[in-house]
C-alpha positions, 0 to 999 in steps of 0.5 A: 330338160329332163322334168321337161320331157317327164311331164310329156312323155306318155306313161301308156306307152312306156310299155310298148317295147317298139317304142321304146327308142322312139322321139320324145317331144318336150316343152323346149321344142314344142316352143321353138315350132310354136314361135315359128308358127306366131312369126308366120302367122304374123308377118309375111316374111320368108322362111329364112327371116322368121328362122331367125326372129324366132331363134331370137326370140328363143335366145332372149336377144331383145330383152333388156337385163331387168326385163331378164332378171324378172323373168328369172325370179318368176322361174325360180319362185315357181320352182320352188313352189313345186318342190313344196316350198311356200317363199315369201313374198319379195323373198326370191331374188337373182343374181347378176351373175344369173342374168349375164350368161344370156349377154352372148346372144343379147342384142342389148349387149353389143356396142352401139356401133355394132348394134348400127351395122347389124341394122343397117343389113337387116333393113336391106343396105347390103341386101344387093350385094347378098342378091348378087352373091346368091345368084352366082352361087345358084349360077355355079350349082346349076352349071354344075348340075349341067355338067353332071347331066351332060356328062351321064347323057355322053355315056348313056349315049355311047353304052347305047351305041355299043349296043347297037354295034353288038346287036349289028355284029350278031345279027350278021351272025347265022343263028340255030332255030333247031337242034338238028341246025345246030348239030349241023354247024357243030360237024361241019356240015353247013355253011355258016358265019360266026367269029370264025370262018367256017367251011362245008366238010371241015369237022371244027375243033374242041375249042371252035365248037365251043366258040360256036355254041358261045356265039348261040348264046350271044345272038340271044344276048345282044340281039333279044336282049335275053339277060341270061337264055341259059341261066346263071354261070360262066357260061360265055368266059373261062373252062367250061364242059363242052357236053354241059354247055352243049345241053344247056345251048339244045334246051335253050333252043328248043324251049324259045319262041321267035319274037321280032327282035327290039332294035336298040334306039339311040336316044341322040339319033331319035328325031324330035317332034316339036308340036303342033303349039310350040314356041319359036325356041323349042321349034329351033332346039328340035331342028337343031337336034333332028339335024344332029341326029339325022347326021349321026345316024348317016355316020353310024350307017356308013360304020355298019356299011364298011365294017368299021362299026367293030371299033365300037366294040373295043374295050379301052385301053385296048389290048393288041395281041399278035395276029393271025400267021404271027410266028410268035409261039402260042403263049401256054397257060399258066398261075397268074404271078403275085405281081398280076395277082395283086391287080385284082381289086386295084382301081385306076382311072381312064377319060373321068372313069375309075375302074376296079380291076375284077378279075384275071383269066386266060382267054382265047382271043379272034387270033386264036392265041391264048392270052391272060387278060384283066376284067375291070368295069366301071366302080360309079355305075356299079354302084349307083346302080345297086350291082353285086359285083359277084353278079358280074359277068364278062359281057355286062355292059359296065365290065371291060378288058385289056392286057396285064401290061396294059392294066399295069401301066394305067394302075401306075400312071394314076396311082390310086391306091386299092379299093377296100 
């Protein structure tokens, strides 16, 4: 193999340090596509069938020993020739032992027996059963391929009705199209509606105030579909300056232009056009969609109606904390115990879903409690999706939260170890 490959490498490019890791053909391959190409010249059998004539042909399968033998001593003479040698005529010979090597892949060499049986299903005895067999394998993958398929249409469908119910929640909220409106809301002296009820002469608090530029920044989130309005950062979770979110809330403001916000279409809910040309079958299948669709889009109507379309928005496994009026004491913050710590890169499964845990933080829910909650979002889609984890924000569609307890309980019931 090694004289093989010096007779065909280009000496040109020995130089060329590009090349210098670059595939090397030799006469060994060169005859292994060039028995294809006879065997597909020749005959009008499948891909599969020349494979192996020409695997065979390679093998020497169907040679008989002296044939072998022959061809062996021509080899050997040659050989010799080229090293500078001049043998004799009848001088060269080969051994038995040269020749039985080739009798693990020799046809030749089985049993009459065996030689019968291997004839028998190449001419196409057991072909049926070999159909038979295929086909239910095939039948298998696709069934397969349609779960998988059936499968991501499910969870596309529901982050698409999360996000309609997050751009129906914020388009109920007031947005500030000034900066002079906004300075407004933060003193207290509009009406106004957010994630908390506002009234006219109260001053908010630090913490509303907060709430009420985060809420700015949402609405441009959820309802224009604005990745970032105002850059990079935590802006949305976690301890941040008041003055400095404020600023980047009044430059936000101030350098937007009213477009029509994009309402967000749910594929499932879309009526489909058969077609002028269309068959009976395709006519049924898009009225037994549109009949889907039409009943849906009246469900999620009715949600948005009575209010109920909130419960979309909760993450699951769902935290429940004390409500509003509770006499528990509000709960100080603090450091995360080692115990908590530790959930941080933990992975556990919910519904078909594996989650890693991504982060602890204390935040201030609806009820104004202080609580310590867990981020975790969904491993597959991150992955698939080429997403950084460090990219991860707490309002991106694939992160979720719940309460430390809550968290606990799924790492231990499913028990998968830690992701590296």
């Amino acid at each position: 193999m090694i004289e093989s490959l010096d007779r065909n490498r280009d000496q040109d490019c020995s130089g060329i340090n590009e090349l210098e890791h670059a595939p090397v053909n030799s006469d060994a391959c060169e005859s292994g596509f060039g028995c294809q190409d006879h065997n597909l010249k020749r005959t009008c059998a499948g891909m599969y069938a020349c494979f192996g004539i020409s695997m065979a042909q390679k093998n020497h399968s169907y040679q008989h020993a002296d044939e072998r033998k022959e061809i062996e001593r021509k080899k050997k003479r040659k050989k010799l020739i080229e090293s500078g040698a001049k043998p004799a005529y009848g001088s060269v010979s080969v051994t038995d032992e040269e020749v039985e090597k080739w009798n693990l892949v020799n046809y030749f060499a089985l049993d009459e027996d065996t030689r019968r049986a291997l004839c028998s299903e190449v001419r196409g005895i057991k072909y049926k059963e070999r159909c038979r067999q295929e086909r239910n394998d095939k039948e298998t993958h696709d069934n397969a391929a349609l779960e998988r398929k059936e499968a991501e249409k499910v969870k596309g469908e529901k982050s698409n009705l999360r996000k309609a119910a997050h751009q129906v929640r914020y388009l109920k909220m007031t947005r500030a199209t000034t900066v002079a409106q906004l300075n407004k809301m933060l003193q207290g002296k509009v009406d106004f509606s957010g994630s908390f009820e506002s009234k006219t002469g109260k001053k908010p608090t630090e913490n509303q105030q907060i709430i009420i530029l985060r809420d700015q920044i949402r609405i441009r989130v959820h309802v224009n579909a604005i990745i970032e309005p105002v850059g990079k950062g935590s802006w949305l979770t976690g301890t941040v300056d008041k003055s400095t979110l404020k600023s980047k809330v009044e430059e936000m403001i101030k350098g937007e232009r009213f477009t029509k916000p994009e309402v967000v279409t749910i594929p499932a809910y879309v009526q489909r056009d058969a077609g002028l040309h269309a068959d009976s079958v395709w006519s049924k299948l898009c009225e037994e969609h549109n009949e889907r669709a039409h009943g849906k889009q009246a469900e999620f109507d009715k949600m948005v109606k009575n209010g109920t379309f909130k419960a979309l928005l909760t993450r699951k496994p769902r935290s429940v904390g004390p409500r509003k009026g509770s006499k528990k004491a509000r709960q100080q913050r603090r450091e995360p115990s080692e115990s908590e710590q530790q959930l941080v890169g933990a992975a556990f499964e919910d519904e078909g879903t594996i989650w890693q845990v991504l982060k602890l933080q204390w935040e201030m829910l609806d009820h104004a409690d202080d609580q310590l909650v867990v981020y975790y979002y969904d491993k597959l889609a991150v992955e698939s999706e080429d997403i950084c984890v460090d990219d991860l924000d707490d309002e991106h569609e694939h992160v979720e939260w719940s309460s430390v307890d809550e968290i606990k309980k799924w790492v231990q019931k499913t028990g998968l170890e830690a992701a590296e």
